[in-house]
C-alpha positions as CSV (number, residue, x, y, z in Angstrom):
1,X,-105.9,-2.3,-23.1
2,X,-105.4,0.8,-25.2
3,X,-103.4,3.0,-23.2
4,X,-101.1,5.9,-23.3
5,X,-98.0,6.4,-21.1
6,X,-96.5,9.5,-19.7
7,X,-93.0,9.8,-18.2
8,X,-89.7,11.8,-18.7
9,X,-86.4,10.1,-16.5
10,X,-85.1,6.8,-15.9
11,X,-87.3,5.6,-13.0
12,X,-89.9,5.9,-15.8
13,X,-88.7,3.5,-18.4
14,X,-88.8,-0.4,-16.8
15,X,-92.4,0.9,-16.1
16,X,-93.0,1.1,-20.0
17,X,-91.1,-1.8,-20.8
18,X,-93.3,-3.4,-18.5
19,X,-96.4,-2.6,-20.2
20,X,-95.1,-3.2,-23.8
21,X,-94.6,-6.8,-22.4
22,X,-97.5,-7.1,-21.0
23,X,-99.1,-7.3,-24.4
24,X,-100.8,-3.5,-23.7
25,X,-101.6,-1.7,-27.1
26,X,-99.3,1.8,-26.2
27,X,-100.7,4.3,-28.4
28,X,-98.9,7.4,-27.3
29,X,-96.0,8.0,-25.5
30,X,-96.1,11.4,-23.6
31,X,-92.7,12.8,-22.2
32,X,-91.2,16.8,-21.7
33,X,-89.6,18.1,-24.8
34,X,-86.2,17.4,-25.4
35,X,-83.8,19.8,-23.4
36,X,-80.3,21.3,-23.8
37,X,-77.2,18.8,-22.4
38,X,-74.1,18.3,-22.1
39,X,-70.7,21.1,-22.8
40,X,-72.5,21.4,-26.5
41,X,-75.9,21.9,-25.1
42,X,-77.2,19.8,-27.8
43,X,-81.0,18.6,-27.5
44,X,-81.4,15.5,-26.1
45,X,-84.7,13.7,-25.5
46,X,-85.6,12.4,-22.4
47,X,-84.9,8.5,-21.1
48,X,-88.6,7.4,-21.9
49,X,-88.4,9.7,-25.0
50,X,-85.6,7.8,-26.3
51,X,-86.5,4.1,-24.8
52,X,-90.0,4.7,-26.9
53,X,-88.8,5.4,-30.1
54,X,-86.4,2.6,-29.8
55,X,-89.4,0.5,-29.6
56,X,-90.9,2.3,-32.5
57,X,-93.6,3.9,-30.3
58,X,-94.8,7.5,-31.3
59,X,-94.0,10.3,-29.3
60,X,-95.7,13.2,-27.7
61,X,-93.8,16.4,-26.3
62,X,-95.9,19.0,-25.7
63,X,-94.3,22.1,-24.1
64,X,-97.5,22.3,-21.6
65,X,-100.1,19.6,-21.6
66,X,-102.4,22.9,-20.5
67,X,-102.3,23.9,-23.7
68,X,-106.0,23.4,-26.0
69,X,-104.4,21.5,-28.8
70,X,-102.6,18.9,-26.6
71,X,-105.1,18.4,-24.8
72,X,-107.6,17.9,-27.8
73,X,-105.0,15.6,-29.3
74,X,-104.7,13.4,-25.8
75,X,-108.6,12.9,-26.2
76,X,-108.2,11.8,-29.4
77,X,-106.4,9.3,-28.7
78,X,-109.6,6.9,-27.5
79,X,-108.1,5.7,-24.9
80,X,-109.1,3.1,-22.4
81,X,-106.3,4.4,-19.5
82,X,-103.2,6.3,-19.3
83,X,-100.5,5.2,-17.1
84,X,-98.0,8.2,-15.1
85,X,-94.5,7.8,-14.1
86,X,-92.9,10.8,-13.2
87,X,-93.7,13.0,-16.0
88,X,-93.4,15.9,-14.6
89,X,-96.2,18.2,-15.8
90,X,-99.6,19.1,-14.3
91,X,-102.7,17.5,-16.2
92,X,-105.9,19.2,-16.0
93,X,-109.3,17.7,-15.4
94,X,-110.3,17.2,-19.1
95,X,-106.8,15.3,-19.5
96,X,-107.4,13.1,-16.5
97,X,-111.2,12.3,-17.6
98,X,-110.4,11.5,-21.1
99,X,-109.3,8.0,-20.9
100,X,-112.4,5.7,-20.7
101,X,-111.4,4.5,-17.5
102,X,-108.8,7.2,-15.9
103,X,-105.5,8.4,-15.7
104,X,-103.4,6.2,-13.0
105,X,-100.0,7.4,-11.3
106,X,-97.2,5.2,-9.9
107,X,-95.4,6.9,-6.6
108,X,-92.7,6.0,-4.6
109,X,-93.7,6.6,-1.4
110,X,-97.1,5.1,0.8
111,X,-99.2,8.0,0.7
112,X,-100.1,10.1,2.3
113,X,-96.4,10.0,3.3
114,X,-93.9,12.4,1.1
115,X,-96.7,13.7,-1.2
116,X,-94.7,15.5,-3.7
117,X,-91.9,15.6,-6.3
118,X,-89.1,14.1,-4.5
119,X,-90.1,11.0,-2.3
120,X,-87.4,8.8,-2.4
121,X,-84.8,11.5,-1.2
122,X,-86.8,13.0,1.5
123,X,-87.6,9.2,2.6
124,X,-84.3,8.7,3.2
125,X,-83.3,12.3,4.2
126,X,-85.9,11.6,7.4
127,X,-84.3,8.2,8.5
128,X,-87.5,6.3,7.6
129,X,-87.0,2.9,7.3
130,X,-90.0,1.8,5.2
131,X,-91.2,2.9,1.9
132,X,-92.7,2.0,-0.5
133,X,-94.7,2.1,-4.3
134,X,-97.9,2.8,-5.2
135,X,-100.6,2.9,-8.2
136,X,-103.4,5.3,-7.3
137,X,-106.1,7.1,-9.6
138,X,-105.4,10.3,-10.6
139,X,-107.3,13.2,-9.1
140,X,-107.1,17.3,-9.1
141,X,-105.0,17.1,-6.0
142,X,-101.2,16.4,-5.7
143,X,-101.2,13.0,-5.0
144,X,-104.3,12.5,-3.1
145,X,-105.7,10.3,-5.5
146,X,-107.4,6.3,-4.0
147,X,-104.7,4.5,-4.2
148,X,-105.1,1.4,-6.7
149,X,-101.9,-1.3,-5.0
150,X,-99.0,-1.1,-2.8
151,X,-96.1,-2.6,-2.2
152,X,-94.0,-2.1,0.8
153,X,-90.1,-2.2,0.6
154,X,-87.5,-1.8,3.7
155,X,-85.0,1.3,3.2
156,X,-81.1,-0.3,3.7
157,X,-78.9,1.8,5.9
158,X,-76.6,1.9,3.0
159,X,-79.3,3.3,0.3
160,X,-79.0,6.4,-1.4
161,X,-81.2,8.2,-3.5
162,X,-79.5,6.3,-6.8
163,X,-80.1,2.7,-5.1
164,X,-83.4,3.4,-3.7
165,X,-84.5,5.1,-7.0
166,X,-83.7,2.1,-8.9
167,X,-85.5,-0.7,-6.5
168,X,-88.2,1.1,-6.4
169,X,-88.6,1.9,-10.4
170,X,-88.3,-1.9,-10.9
171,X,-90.9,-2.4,-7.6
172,X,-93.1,-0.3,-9.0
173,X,-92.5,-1.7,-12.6
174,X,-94.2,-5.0,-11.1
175,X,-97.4,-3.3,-10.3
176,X,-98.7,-2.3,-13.3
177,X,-99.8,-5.6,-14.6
178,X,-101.6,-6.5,-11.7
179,X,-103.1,-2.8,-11.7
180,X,-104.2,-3.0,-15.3
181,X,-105.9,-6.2,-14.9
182,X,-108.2,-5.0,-11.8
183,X,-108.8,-1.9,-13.3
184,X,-110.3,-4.0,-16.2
185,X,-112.1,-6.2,-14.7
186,X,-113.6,-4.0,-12.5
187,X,-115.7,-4.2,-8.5
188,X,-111.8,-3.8,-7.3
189,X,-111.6,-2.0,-4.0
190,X,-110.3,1.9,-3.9
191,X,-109.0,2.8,-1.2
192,X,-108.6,6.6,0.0
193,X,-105.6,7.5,1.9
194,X,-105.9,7.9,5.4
195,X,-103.5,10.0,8.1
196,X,-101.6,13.0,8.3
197,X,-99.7,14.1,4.5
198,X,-96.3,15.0,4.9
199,X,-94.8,17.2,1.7
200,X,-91.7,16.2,-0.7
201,X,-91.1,19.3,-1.7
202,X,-88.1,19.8,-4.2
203,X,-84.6,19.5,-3.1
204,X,-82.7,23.1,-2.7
205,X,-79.6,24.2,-3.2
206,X,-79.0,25.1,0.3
207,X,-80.2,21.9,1.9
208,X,-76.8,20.0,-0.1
209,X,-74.8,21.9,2.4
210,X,-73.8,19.8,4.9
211,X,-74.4,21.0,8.4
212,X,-72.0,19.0,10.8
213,X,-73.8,20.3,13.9
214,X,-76.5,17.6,13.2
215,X,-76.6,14.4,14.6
216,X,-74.5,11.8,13.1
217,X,-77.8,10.2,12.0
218,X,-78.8,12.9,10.7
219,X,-75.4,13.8,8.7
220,X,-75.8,10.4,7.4
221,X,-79.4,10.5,5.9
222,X,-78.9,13.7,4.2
223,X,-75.6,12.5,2.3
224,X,-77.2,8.8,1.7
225,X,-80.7,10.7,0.6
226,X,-79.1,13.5,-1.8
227,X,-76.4,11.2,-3.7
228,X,-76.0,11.4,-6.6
229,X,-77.4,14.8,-7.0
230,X,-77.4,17.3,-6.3
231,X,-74.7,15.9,-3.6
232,X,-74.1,17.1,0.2
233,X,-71.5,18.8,0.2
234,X,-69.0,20.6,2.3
235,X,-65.7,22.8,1.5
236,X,-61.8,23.0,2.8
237,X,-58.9,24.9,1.8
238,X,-56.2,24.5,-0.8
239,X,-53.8,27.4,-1.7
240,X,-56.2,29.7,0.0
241,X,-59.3,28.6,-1.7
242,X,-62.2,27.1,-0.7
243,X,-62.8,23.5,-2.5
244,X,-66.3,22.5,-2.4
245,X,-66.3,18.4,-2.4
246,X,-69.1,16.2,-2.3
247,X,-70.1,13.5,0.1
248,X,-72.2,10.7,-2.2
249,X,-71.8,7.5,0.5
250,X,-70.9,7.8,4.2
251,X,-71.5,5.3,7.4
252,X,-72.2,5.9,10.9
253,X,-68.9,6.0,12.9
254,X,-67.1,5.7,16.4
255,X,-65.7,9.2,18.0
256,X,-66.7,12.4,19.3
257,X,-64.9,16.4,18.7
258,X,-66.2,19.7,17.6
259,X,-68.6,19.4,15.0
260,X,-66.9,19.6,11.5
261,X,-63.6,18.1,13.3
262,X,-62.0,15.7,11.1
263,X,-60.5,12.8,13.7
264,X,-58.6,10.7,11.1
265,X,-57.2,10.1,8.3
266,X,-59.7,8.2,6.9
267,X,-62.0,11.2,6.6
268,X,-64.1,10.5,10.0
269,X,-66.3,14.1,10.8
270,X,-67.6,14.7,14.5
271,X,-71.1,16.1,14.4
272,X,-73.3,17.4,16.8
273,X,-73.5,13.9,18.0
274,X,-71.4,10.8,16.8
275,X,-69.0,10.6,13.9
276,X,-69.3,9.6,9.9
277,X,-66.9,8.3,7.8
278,X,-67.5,9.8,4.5
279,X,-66.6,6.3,2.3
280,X,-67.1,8.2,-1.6
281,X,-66.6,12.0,-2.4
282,X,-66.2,14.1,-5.3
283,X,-64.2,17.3,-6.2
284,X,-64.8,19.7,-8.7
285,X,-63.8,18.1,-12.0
286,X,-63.4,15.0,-10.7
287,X,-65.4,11.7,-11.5
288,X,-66.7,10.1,-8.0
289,X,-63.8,8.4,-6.2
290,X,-63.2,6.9,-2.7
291,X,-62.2,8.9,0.3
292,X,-59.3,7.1,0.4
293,X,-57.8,7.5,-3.3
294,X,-59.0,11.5,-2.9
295,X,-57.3,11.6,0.4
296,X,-53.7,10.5,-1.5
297,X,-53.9,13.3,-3.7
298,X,-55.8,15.7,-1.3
299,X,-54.8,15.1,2.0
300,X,-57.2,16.7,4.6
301,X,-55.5,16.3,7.6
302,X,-56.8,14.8,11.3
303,X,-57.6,18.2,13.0
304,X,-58.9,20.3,10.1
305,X,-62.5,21.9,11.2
306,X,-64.7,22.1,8.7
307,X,-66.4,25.7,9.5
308,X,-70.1,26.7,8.6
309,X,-70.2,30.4,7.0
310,X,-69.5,33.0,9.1
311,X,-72.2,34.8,7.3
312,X,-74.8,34.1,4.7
313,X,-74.3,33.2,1.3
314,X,-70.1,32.9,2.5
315,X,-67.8,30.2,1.9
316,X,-66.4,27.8,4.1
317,X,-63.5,28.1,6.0
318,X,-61.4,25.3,7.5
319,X,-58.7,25.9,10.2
320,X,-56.4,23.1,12.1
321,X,-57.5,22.4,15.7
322,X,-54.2,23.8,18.0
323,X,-54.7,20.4,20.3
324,X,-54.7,17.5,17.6
């Protein structure tokens, strides 16, 4: 098939590799323009930007696929289908009509469920324990579009957001093929989505704070669900200062104190209910590192509350519990 592909981070790119070996004519690559990174804020093209001209594929970054030009270029293009990862801009009607046979989108979720732009992370974040990737046509809607194929995969109670993500980019991978060929052929069922949507809206800033009056479960998800990035994170004190650290791995664990308490020294928290032992943190500066090489530098002693703000938009505060 003649086909054009669209998609910007990593979770994009085994999906084009998978369609380049599939033996699928890609015509045009479509990803968001190249963007300022690192300490030299140098511009740097995207994964699937830099994956495709690797495999000498040519290269589309329009600022705004809304714009007339790009979009008389996309129909151009004569295309039989164009295939979505992730791309992370909004294609209007004429875009999604142009292909002779549609625009198609993988997600990682099982729609209805976490409609939106981060799936994976509010999947975990809500203690599900399935999830799973889907094709679906592409429709005016955010992601309401008849799904194409699914496949369902378990969430491990040790995935995070990084693990998850890169499953479920390889899962997903798997399904274009298959897609492709029924989308061919043809007289292949549609089906619409069915059942309440629930909404992955973007992660905040304020929702990486962690909030030890939660459940442990709870605690858990949230740290699991935003690690790598943007991190859970919570603060103690050195030399008077607040030090923000993040929590990137943590596991469900035995004791009971004030929420915010820490009850070892191995870093175990009491929350609302239950205990974590946060397992892999990071300081400011720092590459990621266990708790227990931080903890030989950094001590943060058994009895050291961990303290929400005492007002909005304040730091944390940490103070020693008198009876440990």
């Amino acid at each position: 098939m003649r086909l054009a592909f669209m998609g910007t981070p990593d979770f994009a790119v085994p999906s084009l590799a998978e369609l380049i070996a599939s033996g699928h004519e890609i015509v045009a690559v479509y990803s968001q323009p190249p963007r300022p990174k690192g300490r030299g804020q140098k511009l740097t093209p995207s994964p699937v930007h830099a994956f495709a001209e690797a495999m000498g594929l040519p290269v589309f970054t329009p600022e705004s696929m809304k714009a007339a030009e790009a979009i008389d270029v996309f129909k151009s293009l004569d295309l039989d289908a164009a295939c979505v990862v992730a791309y992370g801009q909004i294609l209007k009607p004429e875009v999604l009509e142009a292909p002779r046979l549609g625009c198609f989108n993988l997600h990682g979720s099982l729609l209805p469920r976490w409609r939106g732009a981060a799936p994976i992370q509010r999947a975990i974040m809500a203690g599900d324990r399935q999830t799973g990737a889907q094709i679906m046509r592409m429709s005016e809607g955010l992601d309401e579009g008849a799904i194409i194929l699914s496949e369902v995969m378990d969430i491990h109670a040790d995935d995070t957001a990084a693990s998850l993500t890169e499953r479920m980019a390889h899962l997903g991978a798997a399904l274009w093929p298959r897609a492709l060929a029924a989308i061919e052929r043809g007289g292949f069922t549609e089906t619409e989505q069915a059942g309440e949507a629930t909404y992955a809206k973007k992660i905040t800033p304020a929702e990486a704070r962690i909030d030890w009056t939660r459940s442990a479960a709870e605690v858990d998800a949230r740290i699991r669900g935003l690690s790598p990035f943007p991190g859970a994170w919570f603060e103690v004190e050195m030399d008077g200062e607040p030090v923000r650290i993040k929590a990137l791995m943590s596991v469900l664990a035995e004791g009971d104190g004030t929420p915010g308490q820490v009850l070892d020294e191995a870093l175990t928290v009491a929350c609302g209910t239950g205990a974590v032992r946060l397992s892999r943190v990071q300081r400011p500066g720092k590459a990621a590192q266990s708790a227990d090489e931080m903890l030989r530098g950094f001590p943060v002693p058994a009895g050291t509350i961990l303290v929400g703000p005492q007002s909005e938009g304040s730091a944390f505060s940490t103070r020693r519990d008198p009876q440990v």
